[in-house]
C-alpha positions, 0 to 999 in steps of 0.5 A, spaced: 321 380 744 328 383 747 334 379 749 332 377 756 327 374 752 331 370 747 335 369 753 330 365 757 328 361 751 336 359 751 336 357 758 330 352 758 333 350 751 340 348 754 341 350 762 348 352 762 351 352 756 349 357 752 350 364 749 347 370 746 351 375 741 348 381 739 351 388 734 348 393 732 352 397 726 352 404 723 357 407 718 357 412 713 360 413 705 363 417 701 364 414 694 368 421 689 369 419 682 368 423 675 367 430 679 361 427 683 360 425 690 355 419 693 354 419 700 349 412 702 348 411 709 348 404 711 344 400 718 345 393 720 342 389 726 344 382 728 343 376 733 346 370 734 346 364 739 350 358 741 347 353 746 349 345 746 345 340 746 345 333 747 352 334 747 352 338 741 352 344 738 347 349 735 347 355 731 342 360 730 343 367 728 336 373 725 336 380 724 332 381 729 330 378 737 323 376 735 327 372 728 332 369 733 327 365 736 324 362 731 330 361 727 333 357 734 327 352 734 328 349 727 336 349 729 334 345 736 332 340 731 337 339 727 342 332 729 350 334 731 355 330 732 358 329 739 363 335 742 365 338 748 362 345 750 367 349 752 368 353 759 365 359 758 368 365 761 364 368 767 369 374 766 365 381 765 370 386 762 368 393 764 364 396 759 368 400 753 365 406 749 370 408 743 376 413 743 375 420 740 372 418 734 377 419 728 376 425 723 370 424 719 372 423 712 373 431 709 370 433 701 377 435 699 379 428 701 380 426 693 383 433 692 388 432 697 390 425 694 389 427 687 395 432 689 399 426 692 398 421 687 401 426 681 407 429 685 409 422 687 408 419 680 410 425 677 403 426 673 403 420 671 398 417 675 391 420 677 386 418 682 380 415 679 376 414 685 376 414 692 370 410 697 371 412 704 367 408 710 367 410 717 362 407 721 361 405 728 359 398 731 357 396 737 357 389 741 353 385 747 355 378 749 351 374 755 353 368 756 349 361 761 355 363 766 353 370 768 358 374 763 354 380 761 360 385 756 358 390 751 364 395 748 363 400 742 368 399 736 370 405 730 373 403 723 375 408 718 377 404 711 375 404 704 378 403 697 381 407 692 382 406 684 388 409 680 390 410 672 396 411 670 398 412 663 404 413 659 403 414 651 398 410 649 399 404 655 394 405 661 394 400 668 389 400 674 390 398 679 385 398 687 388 399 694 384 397 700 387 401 706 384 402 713 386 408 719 387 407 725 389 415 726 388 420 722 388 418 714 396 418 710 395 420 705 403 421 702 404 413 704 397 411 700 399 415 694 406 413 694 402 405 693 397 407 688 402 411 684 408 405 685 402 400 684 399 404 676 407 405 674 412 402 675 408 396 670 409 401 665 416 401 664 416 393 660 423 393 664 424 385 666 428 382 673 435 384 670 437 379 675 435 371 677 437 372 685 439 377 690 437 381 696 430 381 696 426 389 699 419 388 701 415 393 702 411 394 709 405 393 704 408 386 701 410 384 708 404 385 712 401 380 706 407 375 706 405 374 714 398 374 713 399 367 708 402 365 714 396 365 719 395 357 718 401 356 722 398 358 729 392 356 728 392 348 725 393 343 731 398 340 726 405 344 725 407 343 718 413 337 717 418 341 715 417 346 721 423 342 725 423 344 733 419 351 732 424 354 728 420 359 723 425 366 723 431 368 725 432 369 734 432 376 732 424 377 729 418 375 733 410 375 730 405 378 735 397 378 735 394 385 739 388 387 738 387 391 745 387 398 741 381 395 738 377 392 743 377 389 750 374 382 748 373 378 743 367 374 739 366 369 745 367 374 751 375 373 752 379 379 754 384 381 749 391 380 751 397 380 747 400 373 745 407 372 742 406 366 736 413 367 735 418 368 740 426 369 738 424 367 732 421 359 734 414 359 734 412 360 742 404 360 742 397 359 737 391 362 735 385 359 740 378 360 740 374 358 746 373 350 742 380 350 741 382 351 748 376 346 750 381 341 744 388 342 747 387 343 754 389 350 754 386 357 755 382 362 750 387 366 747 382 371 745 382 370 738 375 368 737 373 371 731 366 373 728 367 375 721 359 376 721 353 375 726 351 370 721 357 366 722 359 362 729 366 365 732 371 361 729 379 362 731 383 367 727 388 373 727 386 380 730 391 384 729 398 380 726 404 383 727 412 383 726 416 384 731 424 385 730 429 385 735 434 390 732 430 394 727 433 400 724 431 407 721 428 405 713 434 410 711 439 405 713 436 398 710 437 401 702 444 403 703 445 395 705 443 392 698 448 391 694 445 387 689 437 385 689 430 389 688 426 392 692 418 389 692 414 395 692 407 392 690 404 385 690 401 384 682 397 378 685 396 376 692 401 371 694 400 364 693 402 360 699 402 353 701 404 352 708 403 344 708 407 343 701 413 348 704 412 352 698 411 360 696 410 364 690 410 371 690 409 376 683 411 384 684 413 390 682 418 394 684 425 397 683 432 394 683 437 397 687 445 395 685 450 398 690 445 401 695 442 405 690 436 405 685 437 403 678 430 403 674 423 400 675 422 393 674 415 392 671 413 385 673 418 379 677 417 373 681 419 370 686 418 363 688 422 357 693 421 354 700 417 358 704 421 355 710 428 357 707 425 365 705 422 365 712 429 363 715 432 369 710 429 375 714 436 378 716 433 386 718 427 390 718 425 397 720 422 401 724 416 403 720 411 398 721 404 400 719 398 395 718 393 394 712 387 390 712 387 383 710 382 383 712 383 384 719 390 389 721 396 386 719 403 389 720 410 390 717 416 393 717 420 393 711 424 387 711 430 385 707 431 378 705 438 377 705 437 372 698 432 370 694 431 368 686 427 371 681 424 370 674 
């Protein structure tokens, strides 16, 4: 049984209306912890397919071709309701093999970043554990109207567990972390070692509003709560006109350095949400396109082979119009602190027009640091927060949420803390 085969099985099925994903996944990982090494190899084949019927969809999806079809006969069976299919893409885009492969994680990887982590903790923080995954993927998408599109992705990621201690007091603290390029390891241990100690000074917010600092790290998560904005057929009441953030700043979604096309087949393209600061566009997948009248964005998304493309993010980002060295962002705090690591995920409710962010950080008087703050929040309306962003830099970086989201550091001209 191979995929022409469950392909004609889909045509008999559903004439014109039907499409087959395939993917195949290797990846290799280093887990260091104590003085030791595990190195697990890790295999995993998948097959899906979509087809509609009687004027709904189906569903089906096996490790193998040969459980695929079975799995398709009992889906037939199953009662939908009535939905559009949509316009499949016919499109073939070239065939993309992955660019040079990224380093191979090295034995001294956890050497390298035990050094970091004490040197920017100033020995109070150690690495307790370093995972690190790369792996390899590859992806096959045929459809009724005559596309045939495979590429080849690589991923590199992994998590990494720190321990500071200070007397008798300890903390602990995991970081994701994802690279696109050859690993940073000063910027991953500033984060660990920031995340472990600053906790350990018991120092409260000596202050209940200011200026507010976000680290690229608590940006990137700040904008990722975000993502129901560019993906409901209903903006939220108070987002009056479009207005999200100031002319200045824009919010992207680019994934064309990781692939050519999307879950369903669509090119990858780049797509402005939010243009001079008014919300300009939206996340579509080949359904939502088919509800609103409007074209794929490319953003139909499979978080798994088991699961059918739905629309989400694929690589989110900030864009800010004057952006600025990060040197010159400090000077510019005259009163305020500067968030350096989450403490819990932001809690966001788009529809309610409400956040709340917990943080550890550092405050800032004057444009220089005066002492760790162990643990603040800061909560209000999101709309007013959002609006509040005055500048960002020019140090943009990605993190995994779990898909690569982008920020510069910002700074937020007023916010209240408790």
């Amino acid at each position: 049984m191979n995929a022409e085969d469950v392909a004609g099985e889909l045509a008999r099925r559903a004439p014109g209306q039907w499409e087959l994903y395939r993917k195949t996944a290797e990846s290799r990982e280093w887990e260091t912890a104590a003085g030791a090494t595990r190195v697990s190899w890790n295999r995993e084949e998948g097959w899906a397919a979509r087809w509609w019927r009687e004027g709904g969809p189906r569903f089906a999806a096996a490790s193998s071709a040969a459980r695929l079809v079975p799995a398709i006969q009992t889906a037939d069976t199953t009662a939908m309701s009535d939905t559009p299919a949509p316009e499949w893409p016919s499109r073939n885009v070239p065939a993309r093999a992955a660019e040079d492969p990224l380093p191979e994680p090295a034995t001294e990887l956890f050497a390298d970043l035990s050094r970091a982590i004490a040197a920017a903790s100033r020995a109070e923080a150690s690495l307790a554990s370093l995972a690190v995954r790369s792996g390899r993927a590859s992806e096959r998408l045929v459809n009724a109207a005559g596309l045939d599109v495979s590429q080849e992705l690589r991923l590199v990621d992994g998590l990494a567990r720190c321990v500071a201690r200070r007397g008798a007091r300890a903390r602990e603290t995991r970081i994701p972390f994802r690279w696109d390029a050859a690993p940073d390891l000063d910027a991953l241990a500033r984060r660990l070692a920031d995340a472990a100690t600053l906790p350990l000074s018991d120092r409260p917010a000596p202050i209940s509003s200011g200026q507010w600092l976000l680290d690229p790290a608590v940006g990137a998560a700040l904008l990722s709560s975000l993502t129901p904005l560019f993906v409901t057929d209903r903006p939220p009441r108070w987002l009056v006109r479009g207005a999200l953030l100031p002319p200045a700043f824009a919010i992207v979604d680019d994934a064309s350095r990781d692939a050519a096309y999307d879950g369903e087949g669509v090119p990858t393209r780049r797509t402005v949400l939010v243009e001079d600061g008014a919300v300009a566009g939206r996340l579509l997948d080949l359904m939502g396109a088919r509800r609103t009248g409007h074209r794929s964005t490319g953003h139909g998304v499979r978080p798994s082979y088991r699961l059918p493309p739905r629309a989400a993010p694929r690589r989110l980002f900030f864009e800010a119009a004057d952006a600025v060295a990060p040197s010159e962002l400090l000077p510019s705090v005259t009163r305020g602190l500067f968030a350096a690591a989450l403490t819990a995920p932001p809690r966001v409710d788009v529809d309610a027009d409400r956040y709340e962010i917990e943080f550890t950080g550092i405050s800032i008087a004057a444009g220089r640091a005066t002492g760790p703050v162990a643990g603040a929040r800061s909560s209000g309306r999101l709309s007013e927060l959002l609006r509040r962003i005055r500048r960002a830099s020019t140090d943009l970086q990605f993190f995994p949420m779990p898909y690569p989201c982008g920020s510069p550091t910002l700074l937020i001209e007023r916010a209240s803390f408790d």
